[in-house]
N, C-alpha and C positions, 0 to 999 in steps of 0.2 A: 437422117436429116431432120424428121419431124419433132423427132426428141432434141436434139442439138436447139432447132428452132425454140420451142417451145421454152428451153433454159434462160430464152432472151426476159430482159436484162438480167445480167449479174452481178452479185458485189463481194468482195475479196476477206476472208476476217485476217487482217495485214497485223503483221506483228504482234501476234501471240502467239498460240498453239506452235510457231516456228520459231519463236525466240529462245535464243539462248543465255544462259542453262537452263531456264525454268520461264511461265508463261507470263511472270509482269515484269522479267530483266528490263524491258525495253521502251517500258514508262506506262503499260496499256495495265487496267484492271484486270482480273481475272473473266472469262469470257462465262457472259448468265445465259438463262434462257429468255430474259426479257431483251436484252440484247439481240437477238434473233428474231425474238416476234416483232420488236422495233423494223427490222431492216424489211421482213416479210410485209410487215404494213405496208410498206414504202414504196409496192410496186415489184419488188425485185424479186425473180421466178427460181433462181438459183445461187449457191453460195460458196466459193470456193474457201478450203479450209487448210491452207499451207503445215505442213508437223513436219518439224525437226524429230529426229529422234536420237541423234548420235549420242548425247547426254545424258539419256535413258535407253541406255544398252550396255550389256555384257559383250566380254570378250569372245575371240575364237574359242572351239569352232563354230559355236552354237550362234551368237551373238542374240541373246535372248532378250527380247524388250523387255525392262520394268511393266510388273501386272499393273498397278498403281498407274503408270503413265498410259497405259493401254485402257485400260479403263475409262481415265477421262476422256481419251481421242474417241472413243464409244459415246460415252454421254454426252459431248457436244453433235456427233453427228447425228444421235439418236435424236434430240433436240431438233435439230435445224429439216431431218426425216417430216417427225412429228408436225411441223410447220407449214407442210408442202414443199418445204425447197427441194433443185436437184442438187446435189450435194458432190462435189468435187476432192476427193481427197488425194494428198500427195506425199511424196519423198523430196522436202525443199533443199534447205539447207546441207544439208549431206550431200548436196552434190559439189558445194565445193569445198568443205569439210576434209572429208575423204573421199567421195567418187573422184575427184579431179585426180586422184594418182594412181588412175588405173594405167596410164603410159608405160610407169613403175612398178607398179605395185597390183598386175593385170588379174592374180589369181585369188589372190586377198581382198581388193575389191569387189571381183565378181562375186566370190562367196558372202561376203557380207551383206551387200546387195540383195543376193538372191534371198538370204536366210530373214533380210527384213519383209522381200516382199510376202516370201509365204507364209511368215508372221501374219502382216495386216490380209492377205487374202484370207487366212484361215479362219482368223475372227472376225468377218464382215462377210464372209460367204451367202451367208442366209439373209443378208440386208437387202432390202426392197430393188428394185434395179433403177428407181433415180439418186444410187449409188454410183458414180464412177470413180474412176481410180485413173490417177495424175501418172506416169512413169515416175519422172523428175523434173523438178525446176531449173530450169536454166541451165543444163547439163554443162561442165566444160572438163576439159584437159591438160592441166600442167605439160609445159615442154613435148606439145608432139605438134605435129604436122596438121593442115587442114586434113588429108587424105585419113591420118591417122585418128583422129580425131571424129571424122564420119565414120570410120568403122569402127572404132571403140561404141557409138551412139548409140549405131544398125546394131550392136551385140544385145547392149543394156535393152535394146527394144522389145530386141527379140527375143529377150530371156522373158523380162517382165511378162510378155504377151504368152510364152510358153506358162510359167508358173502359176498365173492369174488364171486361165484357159484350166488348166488340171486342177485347180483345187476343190472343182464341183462346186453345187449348191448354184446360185444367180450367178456364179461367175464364168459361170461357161459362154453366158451371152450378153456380159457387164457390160455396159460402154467404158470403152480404153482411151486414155488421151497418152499422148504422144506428140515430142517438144522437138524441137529443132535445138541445134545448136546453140547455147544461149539465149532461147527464147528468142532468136532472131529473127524478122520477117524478112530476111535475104535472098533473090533470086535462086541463087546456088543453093543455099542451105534449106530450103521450103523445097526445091527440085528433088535431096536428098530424103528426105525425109517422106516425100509422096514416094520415091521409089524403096525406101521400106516397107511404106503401110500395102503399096501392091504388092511385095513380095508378100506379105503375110497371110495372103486371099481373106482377107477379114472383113465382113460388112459394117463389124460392132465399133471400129475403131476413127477416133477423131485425129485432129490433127492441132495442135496449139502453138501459138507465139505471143509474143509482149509487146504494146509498143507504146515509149514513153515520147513521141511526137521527134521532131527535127533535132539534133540534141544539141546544137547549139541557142536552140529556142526556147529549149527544157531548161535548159540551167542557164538561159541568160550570161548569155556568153558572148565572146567576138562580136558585138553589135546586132547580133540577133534579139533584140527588145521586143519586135514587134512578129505577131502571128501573122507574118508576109508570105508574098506568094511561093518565097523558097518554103518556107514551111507547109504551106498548102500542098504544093506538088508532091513534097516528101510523103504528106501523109495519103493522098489520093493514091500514090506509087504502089505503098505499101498494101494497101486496102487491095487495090488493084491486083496485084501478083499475087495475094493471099486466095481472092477469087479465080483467077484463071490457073494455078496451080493445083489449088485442093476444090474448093466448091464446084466448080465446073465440070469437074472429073466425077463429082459424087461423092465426095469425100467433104466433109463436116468441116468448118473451124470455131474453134472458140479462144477469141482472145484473151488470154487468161491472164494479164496482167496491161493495165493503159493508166493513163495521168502525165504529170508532167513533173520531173526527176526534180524540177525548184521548190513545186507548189506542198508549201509545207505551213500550218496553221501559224507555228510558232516563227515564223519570217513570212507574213501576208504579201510582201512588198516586192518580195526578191521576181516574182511574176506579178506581172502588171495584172488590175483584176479585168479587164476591160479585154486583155488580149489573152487570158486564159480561159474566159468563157468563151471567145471565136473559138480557140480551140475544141471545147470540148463541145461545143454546139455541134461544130464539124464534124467529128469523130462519131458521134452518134447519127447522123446523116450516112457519114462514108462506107459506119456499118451497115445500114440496116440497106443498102444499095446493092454492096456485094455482100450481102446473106451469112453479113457474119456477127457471131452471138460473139457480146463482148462481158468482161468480168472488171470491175473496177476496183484495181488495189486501194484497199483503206486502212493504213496506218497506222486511222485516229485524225486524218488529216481533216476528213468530210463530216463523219457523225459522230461528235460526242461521245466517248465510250461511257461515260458517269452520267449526263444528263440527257442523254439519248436525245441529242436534239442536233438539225445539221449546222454546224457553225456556220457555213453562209449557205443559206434558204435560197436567194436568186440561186445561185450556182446549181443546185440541187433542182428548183423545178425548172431549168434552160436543161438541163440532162435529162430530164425526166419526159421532159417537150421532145424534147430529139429522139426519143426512143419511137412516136410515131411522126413528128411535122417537125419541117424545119423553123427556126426564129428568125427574124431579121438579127444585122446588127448594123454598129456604124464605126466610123474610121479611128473613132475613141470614144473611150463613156466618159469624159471628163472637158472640158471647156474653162477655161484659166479668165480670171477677171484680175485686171489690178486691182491694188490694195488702196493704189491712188491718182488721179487722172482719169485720161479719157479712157473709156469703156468703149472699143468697137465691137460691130460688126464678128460673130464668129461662127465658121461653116463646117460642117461634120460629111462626110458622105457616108451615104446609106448604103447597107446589104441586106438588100429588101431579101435576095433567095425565096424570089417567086411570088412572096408576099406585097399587098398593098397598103401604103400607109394609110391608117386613118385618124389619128390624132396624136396630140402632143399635149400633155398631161403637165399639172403642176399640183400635186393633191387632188382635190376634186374642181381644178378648176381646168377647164378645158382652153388652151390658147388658142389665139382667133389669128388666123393664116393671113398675110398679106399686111398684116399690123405685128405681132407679136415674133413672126418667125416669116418667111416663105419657103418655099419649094420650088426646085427648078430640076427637073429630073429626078437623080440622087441625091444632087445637095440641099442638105437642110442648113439654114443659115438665120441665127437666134442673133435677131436684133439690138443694138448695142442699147437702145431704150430698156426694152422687155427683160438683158442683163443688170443693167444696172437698177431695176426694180427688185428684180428676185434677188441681188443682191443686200438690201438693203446696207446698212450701215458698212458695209463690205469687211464685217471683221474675220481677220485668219481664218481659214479651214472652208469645208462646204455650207455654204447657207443655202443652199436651195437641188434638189432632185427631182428631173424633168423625165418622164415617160413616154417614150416616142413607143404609141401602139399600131399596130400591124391587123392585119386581115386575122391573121392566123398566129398562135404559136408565143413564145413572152416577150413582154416590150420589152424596149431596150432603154436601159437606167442613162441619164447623162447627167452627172452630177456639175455644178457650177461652184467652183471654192475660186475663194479670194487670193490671189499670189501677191509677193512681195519681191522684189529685186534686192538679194546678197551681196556684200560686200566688202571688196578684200581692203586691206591697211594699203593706204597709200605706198606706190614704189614698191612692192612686194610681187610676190609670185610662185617663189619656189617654195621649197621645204621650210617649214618654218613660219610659214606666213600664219597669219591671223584673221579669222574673219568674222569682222566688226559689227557685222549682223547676220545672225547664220540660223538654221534649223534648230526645232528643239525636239524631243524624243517625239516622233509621232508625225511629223513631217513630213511630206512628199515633196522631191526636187524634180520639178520639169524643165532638163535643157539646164544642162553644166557645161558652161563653156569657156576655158582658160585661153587667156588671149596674150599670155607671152611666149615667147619661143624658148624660152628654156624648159617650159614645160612640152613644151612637141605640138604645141598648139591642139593639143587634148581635147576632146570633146564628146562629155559623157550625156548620159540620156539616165531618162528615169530612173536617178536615185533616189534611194528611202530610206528615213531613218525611223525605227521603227521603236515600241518602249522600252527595248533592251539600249537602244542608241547605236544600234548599226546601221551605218549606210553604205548601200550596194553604187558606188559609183562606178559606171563602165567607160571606161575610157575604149574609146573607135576609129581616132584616127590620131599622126601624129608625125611630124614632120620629121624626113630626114638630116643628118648633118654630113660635113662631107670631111671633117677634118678627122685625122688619125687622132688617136689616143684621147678620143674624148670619153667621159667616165656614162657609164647610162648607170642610173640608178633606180631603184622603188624605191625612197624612202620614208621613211614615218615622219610629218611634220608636225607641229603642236596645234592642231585644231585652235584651239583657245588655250592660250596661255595656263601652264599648269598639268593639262591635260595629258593623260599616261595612253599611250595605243598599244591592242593586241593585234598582232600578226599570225595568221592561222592560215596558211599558203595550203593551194594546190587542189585545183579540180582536175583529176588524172584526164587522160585519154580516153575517150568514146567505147565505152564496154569495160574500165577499168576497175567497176566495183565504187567502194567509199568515195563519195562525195569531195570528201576532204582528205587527199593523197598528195605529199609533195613535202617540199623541205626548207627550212630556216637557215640562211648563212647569213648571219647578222653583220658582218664585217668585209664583205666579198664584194666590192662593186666590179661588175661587170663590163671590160674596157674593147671598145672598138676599134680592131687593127685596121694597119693600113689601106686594107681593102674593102674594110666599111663595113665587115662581116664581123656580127656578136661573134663571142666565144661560146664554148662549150655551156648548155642549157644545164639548172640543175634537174636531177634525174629526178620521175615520182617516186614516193614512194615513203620514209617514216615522212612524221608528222610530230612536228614539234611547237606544240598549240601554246596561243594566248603566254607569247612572248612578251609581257610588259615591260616597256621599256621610253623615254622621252623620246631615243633617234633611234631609228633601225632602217639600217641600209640590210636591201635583200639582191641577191645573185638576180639575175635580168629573170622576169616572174615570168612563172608556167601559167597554165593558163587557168584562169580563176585564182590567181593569189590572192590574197589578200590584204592589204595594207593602208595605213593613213596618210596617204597623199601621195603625188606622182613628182618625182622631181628630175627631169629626163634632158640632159642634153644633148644628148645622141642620137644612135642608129634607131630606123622605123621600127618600133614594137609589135608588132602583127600580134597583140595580147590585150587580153585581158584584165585590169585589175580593179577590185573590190575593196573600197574600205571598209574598214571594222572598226571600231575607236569605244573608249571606255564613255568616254565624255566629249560631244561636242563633234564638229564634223570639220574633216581633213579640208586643209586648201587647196582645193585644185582651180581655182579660177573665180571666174564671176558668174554665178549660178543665175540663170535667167529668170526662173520663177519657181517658188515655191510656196506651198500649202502650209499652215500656220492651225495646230490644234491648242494652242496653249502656253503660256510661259511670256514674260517680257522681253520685247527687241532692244539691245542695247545701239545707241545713235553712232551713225559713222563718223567715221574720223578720216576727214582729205575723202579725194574721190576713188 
């Protein structure tokens, strides 16, 4: 346990050494050694190091690793050794490669398996003991049973644990991690997995899971926008059963993969930044509560792989806080000012989390209580005067960043940007429409709200178009209809006249792998019988990407489709949908406020 402890925090090297075929397929540099001194700077005591190897391997019976690729999986761990880190090595990608058909394929698999691990035991034997060894990532099973599938696990456990245990040298008393089912922090599956590590009688071994947050919060999905208290619970749950399952019994955990399945550099927007920091604010709180040593997967998403620097710095030191004290936060980091008129009155509430306020920041000017802002409790409430100063000339985007600091731990940023009220062509609404003053690459939409019924009276939240000019619009609610044979559609409307949209459908089901899983029926609208029940949903699965096209009608969308505008006259959608657009952004309604970084507003035309 003192060694587990002592690993705290840790950080992931994500998409390399596991990528496949080779270590920059997946966009990342080759991994240096200043890469590592970087991350050691940083605080971080341990470093998990995910290797594919199935791409560097020979056949039956041997399955002999390339010396070459064995090699380097040395020199980087030898590297990150050298550094002080504890060093986490594993069998990732192979497990759904090929371990997933051991169902099938039970004796072939195990062999292979086995013949990789006494591979890496044989050449790591004599490595320091803040050496351990991962089993597998996210172990799964093609076509078997739950029941099946836990003893397939219990096998692979307990082979790895036999083979690693024999090979002499430090591995007799290595520290072993050992995964649950999919990396799952599930009641059942964490209960399975403790009652292997006791069958094992082993003191050396850990226990591991993953957890990418609530996961309709993770990927901004079904109206999950905000880091609410369905998400809170989900995660306090998790944390919770992870402590009274393993840690309580004496048995170690180390979260070996966390973050949030949206939060991706190259789409900033698709996770709100305000409610991704509650999140990970929280997570390092919830760990370090129940005694559990976490590892943060890094993609590339967090630190610069070429300029070693972390792409957002708050983000980094509110984690780095969290590792000992908690931060406050508040209801949002962002506070909306018109573009034009009256400037009120606007109230944020605070999550002090034990913490006491002590001032409210504008650069180094410190705002004066009872004139500029007051306090009433929780709510902080910024004066419609004190806004329309820091606003100045109120042009597009943020003009002013406010610091609301605490006792303890990092203020909290509340940015003030000027919004605009969008606007569709008079008499319009559905597919097709036009809108006569819209966002321009770089834009945040706060509050999209379509107000005619042929759109289902829709109503999306926190879209963003971001410099590729994607906007994530969520549609959340939407009215029933009641008559038979009415047509429901997704369909692509022309943003602004001209305008060509991609269609890139389908965020699978909860545990389903790629992001982007689901299917194009470009001509299929989806009609509501008599009984007011959709038809037959389309299945996940190929992907048939950036379908350019002026109209595209799509089968009733899965969830996270994606498409340029909603044009719905029918049955309640309980979904999802995302646009995506080459140019310009889809009509779905009359956007209530958005942020303006740049670019001319063309004048409305009618109301």
């Amino acid at each position: 346990m003192a060694a587990v402890a002592a690993m705290q925090p840790g950080w992931g090297l994500g998409n390399s050494l596991e990528a496949t075929p080779d270590e920059t397929a997946w966009g990342n540099p080759r991994t240096t050694k200043a890469l590592l001194n970087k991350v050691r700077a940083q605080g971080f005591n341990s470093i998990r190091i995910p290797v594919t190897w199935s791409d560097h391997q020979g056949g039956a019976p041997n399955y002999t690793i390339d010396a070459a690729y064995m090699k380097r999986i040395k020199q980087a761990v030898d590297w990150a050794l050298a550094d002080g880190f504890y060093v986490m090595l594993n069998v990732h990608h192979d497990s759904w490669q090929w371990v997933s058909k051991m169902p099938t394929e039970h004796d072939k698999v195990l062999a292979r398996y086995n013949a990789t691990w006494t591979q890496i035991a044989t050449t790591f034997k004599n490595a320091p003991a803040r050496l351990n060894f991962e089993g597998i990532n996210e172990p799964v099973s093609d076509d078997a049973s739950d029941a099946q599938k836990a003893e397939l696990l219990n096998e692979l456990n307990t082979s790895f644990h036999g083979i690693v245990r024999k090979s002499g040298g430090h591995n007799k008393t290595r520290l072993l991690v050992l995964s649950t089912i999919g990396g799952t922090p599930s009641q059942g599956l964490m209960n399975d997995l403790a009652t292997t590590i006791k069958s094992l009688h082993d003191k050396r071994l850990i226990a591991t899971v993953h957890y990418y947050g609530y996961w309709p919060f993770s990927v901004n999905i079904a109206g999950s926008t905000r880091y609410d208290a369905t998400s809170q619970k989900d995660m306090a749950k998790a944390f919770k059963l992870m402590h009274d399952i393993f840690v309580a019994k004496g048995i170690p955990v180390i979260l070996g993969e966390y973050g949030l399945l949206g939060y991706d550099w190259t789409r900033p927007g698709l996770i709100e930044r305000g409610e991704a920091l509650k999140f990970f604010e929280e997570l390092g709180y919830q760990a370090r509560i129940n005694g559990v040593t976490t590892n943060l997967f890094d993609a590339g998403s967090f630190l610069h792989r070429k300029t070693l620097k972390w792409r957002d710095p708050g983000l980094y030191a509110l984690m780095k806080s969290s590792w000992s004290v908690r931060s406050a936060t508040a209801s949002s980091d962002m506070v909306f000012v018109p573009k034009s008129g009256t400037v009120k009155d606007r109230t944020l509430t605070l999550n002090p989390h034990g913490k006491t306020f002590k001032a409210l920041k504008y650069g180094s000017t410190t705002l004066v209580k009872g004139k500029d802002y007051t306090l009433s409790g929780n709510r902080l409430t910024l004066k419609a005067a004190t806004l329309t100063r820091l606003s100045g000339s109120r042009a597009y985007g943020v003009n002013a960043t406010l610091r609301a600091q605490f006792s303890r731990g990092v203020p909290w940023q509340i940015k003030v940007p000027s919004a605009c009220k969008l606007l569709l062509e008079a008499g319009t609404g559905g597919a097709g429409s036009r809108l006569l003053q819209g966002p321009e690459p770089g834009d945040a939409v706060n509050e999209m709200t379509a107000a005619e019924r042929e759109m289902c009276g829709a109503k999306a939240t926190r879209a963003a178009l971001d410099d590729e000019q994607q906007a994530q619009v969520e549609v959340i609610e939407a009215q029933p209809v009641t008559e038979s044979g009415a047509e429901v559609k997704a369909a692509a409307g022309r943003g602004v006249s001209g305008d060509e949209v991609a269609v890139r459908p389908g965020v699978p089901a909860e545990g389903q792998g790629d992001q982007f899983g689901g299917r194009v029926a470009p001509e299929r609208p989806l009609v509501v019988d008599e009984s007011g029940d959709p038809g037959v949903l389309p299945a996940l699965g190929d992907v048939d990407e950036d379908v350019a096209r002026p109209q595209v009608e799509v089968d009733q969308p899965g969830f996270g489709d994606l498409v340029e505008g909603v044009s719905s006259v029918g049955h309640q959608l309980p979904y999802v949908v995302w646009a995506h657009v080459q140019r310009g952004l889809p009509a779905l309604g009359v956007v209530e406020e958005c942020v303006h970084h740049g670019g001319e507003r063309r004048a409305p035309v009618g109301g």
